[in-house]
CHARMM internal coordinates of N, CA and C (Angstrom, degrees):
IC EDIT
DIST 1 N 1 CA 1.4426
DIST 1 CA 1 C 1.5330
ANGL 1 N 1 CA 1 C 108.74
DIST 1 C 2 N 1.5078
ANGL 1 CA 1 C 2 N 117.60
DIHE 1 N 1 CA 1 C 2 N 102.78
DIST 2 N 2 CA 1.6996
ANGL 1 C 2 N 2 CA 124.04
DIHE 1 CA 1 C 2 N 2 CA 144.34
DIST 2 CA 2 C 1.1467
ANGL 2 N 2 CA 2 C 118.35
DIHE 1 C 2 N 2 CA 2 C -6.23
DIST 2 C 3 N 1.0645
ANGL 2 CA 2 C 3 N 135.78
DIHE 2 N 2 CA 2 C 3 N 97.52
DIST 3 N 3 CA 1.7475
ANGL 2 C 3 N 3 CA 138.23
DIHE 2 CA 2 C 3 N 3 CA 163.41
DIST 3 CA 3 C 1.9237
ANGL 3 N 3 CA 3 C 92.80
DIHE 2 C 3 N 3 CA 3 C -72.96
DIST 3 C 4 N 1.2298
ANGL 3 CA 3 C 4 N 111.51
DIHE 3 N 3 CA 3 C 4 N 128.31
DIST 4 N 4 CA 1.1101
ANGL 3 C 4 N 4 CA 108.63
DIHE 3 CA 3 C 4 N 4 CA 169.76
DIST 4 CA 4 C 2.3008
ANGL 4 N 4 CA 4 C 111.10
DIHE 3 C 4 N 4 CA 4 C -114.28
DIST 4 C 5 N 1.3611
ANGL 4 CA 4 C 5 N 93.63
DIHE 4 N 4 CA 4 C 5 N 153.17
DIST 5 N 5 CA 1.6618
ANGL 4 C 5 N 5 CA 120.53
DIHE 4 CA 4 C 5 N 5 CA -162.97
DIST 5 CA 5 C 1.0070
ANGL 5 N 5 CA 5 C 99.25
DIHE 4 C 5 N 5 CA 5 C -77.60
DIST 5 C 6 N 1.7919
ANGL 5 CA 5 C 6 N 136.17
DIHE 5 N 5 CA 5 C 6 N 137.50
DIST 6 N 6 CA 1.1098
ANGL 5 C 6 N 6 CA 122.83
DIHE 5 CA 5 C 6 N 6 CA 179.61
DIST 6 CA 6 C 1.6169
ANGL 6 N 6 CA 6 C 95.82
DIHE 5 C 6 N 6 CA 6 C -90.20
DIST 6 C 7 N 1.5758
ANGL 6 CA 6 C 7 N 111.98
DIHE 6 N 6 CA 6 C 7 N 159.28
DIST 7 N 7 CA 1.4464
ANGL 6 C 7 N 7 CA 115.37
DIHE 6 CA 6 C 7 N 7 CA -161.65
DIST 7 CA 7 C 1.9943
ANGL 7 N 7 CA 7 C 107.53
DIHE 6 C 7 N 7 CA 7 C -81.11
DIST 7 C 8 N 0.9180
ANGL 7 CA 7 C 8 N 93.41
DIHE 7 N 7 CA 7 C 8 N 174.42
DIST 8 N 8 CA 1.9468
ANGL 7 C 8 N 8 CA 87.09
DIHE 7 CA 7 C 8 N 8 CA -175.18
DIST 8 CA 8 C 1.3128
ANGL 8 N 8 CA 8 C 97.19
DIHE 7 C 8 N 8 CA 8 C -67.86
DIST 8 C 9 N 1.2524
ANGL 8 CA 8 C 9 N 125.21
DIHE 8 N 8 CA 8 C 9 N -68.13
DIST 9 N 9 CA 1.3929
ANGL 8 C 9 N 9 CA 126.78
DIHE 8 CA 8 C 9 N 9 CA -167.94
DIST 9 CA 9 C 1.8488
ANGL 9 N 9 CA 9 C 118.36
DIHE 8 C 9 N 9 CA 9 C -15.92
DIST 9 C 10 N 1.8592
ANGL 9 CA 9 C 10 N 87.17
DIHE 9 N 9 CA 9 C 10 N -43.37
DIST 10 N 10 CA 1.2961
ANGL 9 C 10 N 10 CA 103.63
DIHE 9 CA 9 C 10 N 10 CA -154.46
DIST 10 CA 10 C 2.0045
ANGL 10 N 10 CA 10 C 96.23
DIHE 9 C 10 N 10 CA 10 C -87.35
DIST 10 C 11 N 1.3937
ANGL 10 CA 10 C 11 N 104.65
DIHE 10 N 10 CA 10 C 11 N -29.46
DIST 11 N 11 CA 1.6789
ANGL 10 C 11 N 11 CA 104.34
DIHE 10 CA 10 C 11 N 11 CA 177.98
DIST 11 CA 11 C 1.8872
ANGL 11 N 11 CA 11 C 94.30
DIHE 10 C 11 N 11 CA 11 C -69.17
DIST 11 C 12 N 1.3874
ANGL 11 CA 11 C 12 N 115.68
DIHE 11 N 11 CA 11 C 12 N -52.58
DIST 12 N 12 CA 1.3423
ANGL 11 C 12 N 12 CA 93.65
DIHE 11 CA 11 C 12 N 12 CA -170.49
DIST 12 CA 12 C 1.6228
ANGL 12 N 12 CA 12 C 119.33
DIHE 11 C 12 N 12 CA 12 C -65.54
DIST 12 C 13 N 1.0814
ANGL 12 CA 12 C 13 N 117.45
DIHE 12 N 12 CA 12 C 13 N -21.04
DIST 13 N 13 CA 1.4927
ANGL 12 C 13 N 13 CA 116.37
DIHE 12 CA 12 C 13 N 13 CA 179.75
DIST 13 CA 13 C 1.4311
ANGL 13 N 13 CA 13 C 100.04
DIHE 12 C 13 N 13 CA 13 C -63.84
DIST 13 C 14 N 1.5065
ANGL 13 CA 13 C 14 N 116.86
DIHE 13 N 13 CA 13 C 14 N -43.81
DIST 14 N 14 CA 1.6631
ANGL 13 C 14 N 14 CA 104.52
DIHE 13 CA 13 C 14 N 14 CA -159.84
DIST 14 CA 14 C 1.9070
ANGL 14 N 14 CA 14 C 98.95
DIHE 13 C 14 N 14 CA 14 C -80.34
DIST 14 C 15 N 1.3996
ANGL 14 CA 14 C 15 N 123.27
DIHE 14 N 14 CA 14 C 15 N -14.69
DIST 15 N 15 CA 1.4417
ANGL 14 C 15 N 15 CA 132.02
DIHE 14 CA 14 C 15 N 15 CA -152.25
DIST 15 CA 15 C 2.2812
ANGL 15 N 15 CA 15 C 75.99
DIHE 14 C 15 N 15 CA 15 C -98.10
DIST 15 C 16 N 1.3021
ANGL 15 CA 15 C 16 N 113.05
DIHE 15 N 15 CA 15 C 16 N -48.32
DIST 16 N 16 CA 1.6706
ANGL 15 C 16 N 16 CA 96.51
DIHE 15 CA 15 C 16 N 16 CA 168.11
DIST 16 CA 16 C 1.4004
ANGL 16 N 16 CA 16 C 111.60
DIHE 15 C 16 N 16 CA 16 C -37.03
DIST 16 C 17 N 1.1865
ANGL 16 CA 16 C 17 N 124.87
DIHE 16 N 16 CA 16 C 17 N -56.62
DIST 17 N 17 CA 1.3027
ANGL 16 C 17 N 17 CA 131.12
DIHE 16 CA 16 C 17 N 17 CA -127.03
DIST 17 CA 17 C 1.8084
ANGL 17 N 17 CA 17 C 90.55
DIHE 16 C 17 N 17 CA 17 C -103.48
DIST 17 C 18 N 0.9230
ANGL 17 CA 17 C 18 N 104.84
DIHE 17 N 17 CA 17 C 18 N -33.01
DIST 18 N 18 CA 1.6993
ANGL 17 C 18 N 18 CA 100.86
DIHE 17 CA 17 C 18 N 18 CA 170.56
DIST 18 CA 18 C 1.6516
ANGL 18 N 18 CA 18 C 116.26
DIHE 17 C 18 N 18 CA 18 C -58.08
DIST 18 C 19 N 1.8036
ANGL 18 CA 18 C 19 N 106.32
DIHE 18 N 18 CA 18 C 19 N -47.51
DIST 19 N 19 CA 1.3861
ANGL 18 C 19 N 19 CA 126.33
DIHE 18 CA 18 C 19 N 19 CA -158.21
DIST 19 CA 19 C 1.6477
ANGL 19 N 19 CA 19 C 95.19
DIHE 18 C 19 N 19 CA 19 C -72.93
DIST 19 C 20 N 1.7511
ANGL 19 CA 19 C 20 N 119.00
DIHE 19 N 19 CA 19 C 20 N -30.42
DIST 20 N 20 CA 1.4916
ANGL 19 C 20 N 20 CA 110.42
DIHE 19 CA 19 C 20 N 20 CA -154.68
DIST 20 CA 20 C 1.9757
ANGL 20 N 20 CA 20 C 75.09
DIHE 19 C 20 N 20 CA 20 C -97.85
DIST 20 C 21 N 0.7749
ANGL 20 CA 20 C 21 N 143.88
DIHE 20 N 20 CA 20 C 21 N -33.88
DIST 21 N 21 CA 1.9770
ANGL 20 C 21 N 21 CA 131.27
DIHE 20 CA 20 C 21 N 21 CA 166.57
DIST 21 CA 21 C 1.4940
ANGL 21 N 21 CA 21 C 108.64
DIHE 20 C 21 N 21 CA 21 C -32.71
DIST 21 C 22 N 1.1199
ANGL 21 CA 21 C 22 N 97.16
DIHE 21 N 21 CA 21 C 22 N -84.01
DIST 22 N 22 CA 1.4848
ANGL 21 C 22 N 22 CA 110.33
DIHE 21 CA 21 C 22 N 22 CA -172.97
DIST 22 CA 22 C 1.6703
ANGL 22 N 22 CA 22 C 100.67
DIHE 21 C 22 N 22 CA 22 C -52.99
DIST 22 C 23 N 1.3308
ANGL 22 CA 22 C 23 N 142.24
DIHE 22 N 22 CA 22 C 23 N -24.94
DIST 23 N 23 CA 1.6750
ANGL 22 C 23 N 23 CA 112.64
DIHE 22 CA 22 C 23 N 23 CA 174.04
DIST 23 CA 23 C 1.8493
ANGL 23 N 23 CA 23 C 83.36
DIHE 22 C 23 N 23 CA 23 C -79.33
DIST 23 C 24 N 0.6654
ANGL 23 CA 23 C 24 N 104.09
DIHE 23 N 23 CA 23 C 24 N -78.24
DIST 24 N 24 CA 1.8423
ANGL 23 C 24 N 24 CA 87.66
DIHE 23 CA 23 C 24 N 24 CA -161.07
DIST 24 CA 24 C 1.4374
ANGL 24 N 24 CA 24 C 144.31
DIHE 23 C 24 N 24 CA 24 C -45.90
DIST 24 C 25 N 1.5171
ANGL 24 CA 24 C 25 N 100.39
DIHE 24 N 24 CA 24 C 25 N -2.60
DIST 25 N 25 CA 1.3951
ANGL 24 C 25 N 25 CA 127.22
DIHE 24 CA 24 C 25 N 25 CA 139.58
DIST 25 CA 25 C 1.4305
ANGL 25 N 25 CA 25 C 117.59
DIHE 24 C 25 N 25 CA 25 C -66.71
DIST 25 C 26 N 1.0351
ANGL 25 CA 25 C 26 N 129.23
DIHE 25 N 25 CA 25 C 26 N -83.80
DIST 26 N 26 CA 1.9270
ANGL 25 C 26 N 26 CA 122.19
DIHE 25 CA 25 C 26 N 26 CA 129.00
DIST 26 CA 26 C 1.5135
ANGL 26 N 26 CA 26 C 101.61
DIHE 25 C 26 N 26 CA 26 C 35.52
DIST 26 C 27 N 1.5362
ANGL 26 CA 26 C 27 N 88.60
DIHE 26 N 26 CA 26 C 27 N -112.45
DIST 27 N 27 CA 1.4766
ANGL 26 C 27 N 27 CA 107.12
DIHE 26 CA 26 C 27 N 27 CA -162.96
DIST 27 CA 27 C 1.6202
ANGL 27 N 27 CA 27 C 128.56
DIHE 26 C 27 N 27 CA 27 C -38.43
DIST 27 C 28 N 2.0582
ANGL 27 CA 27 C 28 N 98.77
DIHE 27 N 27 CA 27 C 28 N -54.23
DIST 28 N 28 CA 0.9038
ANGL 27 C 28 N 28 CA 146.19
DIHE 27 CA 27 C 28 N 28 CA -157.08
DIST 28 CA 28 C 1.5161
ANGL 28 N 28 CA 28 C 106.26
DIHE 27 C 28 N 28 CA 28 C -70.82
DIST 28 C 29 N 1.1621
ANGL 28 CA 28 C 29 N 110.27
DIHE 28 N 28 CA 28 C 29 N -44.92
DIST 29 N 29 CA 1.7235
ANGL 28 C 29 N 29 CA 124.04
DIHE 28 CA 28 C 29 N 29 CA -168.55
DIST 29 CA 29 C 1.4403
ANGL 29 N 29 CA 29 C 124.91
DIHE 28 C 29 N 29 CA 29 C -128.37
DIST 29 C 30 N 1.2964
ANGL 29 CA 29 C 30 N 106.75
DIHE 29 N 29 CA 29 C 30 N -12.49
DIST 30 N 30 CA 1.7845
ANGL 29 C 30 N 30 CA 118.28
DIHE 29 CA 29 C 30 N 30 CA -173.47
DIST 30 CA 30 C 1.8757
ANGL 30 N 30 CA 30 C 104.91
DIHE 29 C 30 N 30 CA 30 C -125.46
DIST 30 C 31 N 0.6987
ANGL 30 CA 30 C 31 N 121.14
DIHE 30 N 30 CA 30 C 31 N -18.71
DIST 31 N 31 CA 1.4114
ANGL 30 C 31 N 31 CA 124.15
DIHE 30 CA 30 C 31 N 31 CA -166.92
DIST 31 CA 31 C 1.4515
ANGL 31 N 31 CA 31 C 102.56
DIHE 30 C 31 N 31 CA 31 C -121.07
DIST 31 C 32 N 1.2894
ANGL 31 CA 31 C 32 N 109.92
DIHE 31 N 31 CA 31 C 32 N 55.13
DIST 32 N 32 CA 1.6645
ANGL 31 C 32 N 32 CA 107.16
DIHE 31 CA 31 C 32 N 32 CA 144.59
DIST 32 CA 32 C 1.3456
ANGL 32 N 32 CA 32 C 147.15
DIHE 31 C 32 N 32 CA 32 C -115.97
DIST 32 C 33 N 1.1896
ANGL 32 CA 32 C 33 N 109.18
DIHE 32 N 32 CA 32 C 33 N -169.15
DIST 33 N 33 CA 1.5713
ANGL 32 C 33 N 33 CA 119.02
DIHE 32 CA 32 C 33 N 33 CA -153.34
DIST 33 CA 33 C 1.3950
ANGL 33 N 33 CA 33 C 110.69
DIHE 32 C 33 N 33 CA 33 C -33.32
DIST 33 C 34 N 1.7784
ANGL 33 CA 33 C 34 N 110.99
DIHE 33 N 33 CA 33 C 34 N -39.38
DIST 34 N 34 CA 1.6788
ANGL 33 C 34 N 34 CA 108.75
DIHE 33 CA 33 C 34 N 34 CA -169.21
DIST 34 CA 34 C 1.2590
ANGL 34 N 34 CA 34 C 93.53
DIHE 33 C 34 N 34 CA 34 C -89.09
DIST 34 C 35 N 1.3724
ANGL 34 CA 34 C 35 N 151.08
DIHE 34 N 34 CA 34 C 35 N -26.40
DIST 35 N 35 CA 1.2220
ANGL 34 C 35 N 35 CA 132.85
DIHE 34 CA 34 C 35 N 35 CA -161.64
DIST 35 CA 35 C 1.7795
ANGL 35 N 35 CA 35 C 106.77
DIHE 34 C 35 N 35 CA 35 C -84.37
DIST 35 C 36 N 1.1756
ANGL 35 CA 35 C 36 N 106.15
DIHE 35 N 35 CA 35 C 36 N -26.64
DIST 36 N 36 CA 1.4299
ANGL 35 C 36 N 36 CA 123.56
DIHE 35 CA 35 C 36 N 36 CA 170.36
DIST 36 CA 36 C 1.7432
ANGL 36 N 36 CA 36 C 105.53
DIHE 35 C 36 N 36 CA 36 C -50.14
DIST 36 C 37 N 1.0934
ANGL 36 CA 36 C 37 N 108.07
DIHE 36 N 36 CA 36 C 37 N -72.46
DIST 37 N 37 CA 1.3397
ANGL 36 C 37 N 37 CA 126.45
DIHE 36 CA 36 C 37 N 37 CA 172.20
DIST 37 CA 37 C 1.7900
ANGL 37 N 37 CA 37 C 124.75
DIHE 36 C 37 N 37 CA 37 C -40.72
DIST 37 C 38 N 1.3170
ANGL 37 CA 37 C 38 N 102.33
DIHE 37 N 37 CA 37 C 38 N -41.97
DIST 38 N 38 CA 1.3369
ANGL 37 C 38 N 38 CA 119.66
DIHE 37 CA 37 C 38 N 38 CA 165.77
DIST 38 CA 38 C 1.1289
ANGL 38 N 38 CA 38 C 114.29
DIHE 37 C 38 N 38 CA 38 C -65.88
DIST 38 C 39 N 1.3507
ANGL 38 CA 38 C 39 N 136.75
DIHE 38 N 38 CA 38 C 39 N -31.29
DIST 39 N 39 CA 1.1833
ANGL 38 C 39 N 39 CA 153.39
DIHE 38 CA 38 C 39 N 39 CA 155.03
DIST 39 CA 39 C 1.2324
ANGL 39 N 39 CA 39 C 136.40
DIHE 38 C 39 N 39 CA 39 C -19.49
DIST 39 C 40 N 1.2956
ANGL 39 CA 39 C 40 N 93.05
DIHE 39 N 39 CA 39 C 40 N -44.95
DIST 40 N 40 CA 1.6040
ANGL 39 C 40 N 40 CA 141.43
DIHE 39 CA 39 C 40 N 40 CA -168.06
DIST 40 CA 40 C 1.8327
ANGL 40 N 40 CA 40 C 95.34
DIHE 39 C 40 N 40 CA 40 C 27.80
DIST 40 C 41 N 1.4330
ANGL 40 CA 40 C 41 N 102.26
DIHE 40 N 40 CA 40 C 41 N 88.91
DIST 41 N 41 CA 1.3321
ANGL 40 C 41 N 41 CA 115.29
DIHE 40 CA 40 C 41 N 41 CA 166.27
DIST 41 CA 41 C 1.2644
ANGL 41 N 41 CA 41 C 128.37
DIHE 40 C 41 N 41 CA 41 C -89.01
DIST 41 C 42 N 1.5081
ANGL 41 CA 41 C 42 N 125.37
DIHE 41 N 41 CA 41 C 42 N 131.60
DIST 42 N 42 CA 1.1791
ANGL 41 C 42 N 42 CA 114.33
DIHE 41 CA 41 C 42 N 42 CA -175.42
DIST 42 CA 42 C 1.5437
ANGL 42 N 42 CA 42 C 126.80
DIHE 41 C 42 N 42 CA 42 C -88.06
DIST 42 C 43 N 1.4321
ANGL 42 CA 42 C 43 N 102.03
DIHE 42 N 42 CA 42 C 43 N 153.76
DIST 43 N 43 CA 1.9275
ANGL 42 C 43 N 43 CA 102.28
DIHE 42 CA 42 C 43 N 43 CA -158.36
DIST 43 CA 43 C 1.6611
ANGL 43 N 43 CA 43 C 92.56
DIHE 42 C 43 N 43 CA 43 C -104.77
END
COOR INIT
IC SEED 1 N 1 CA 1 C
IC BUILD
């Protein structure tokens, strides 16, 4: 039995959909106000 390849289209759609999670996990949950600050970024 043929194991069949999933097509690119279909790896990049699911490899989108991973990349746009993780920024809004990112943004959403890891990147706040105090860690910003800790940072000590310059203005």
């Amino acid at each position: 039995m043929k194991e069949e390849k999933p097509s690119e289209e279909y790896i990049l759609d699911k490899s989108t959909q991973m990349h746009d999670l993780a920024k809004r996990i990112f943004f959403e949950n890891t990147l706040k106000e105090e860690l910003i600050q800790k940072l000590e970024p310059e203005v």
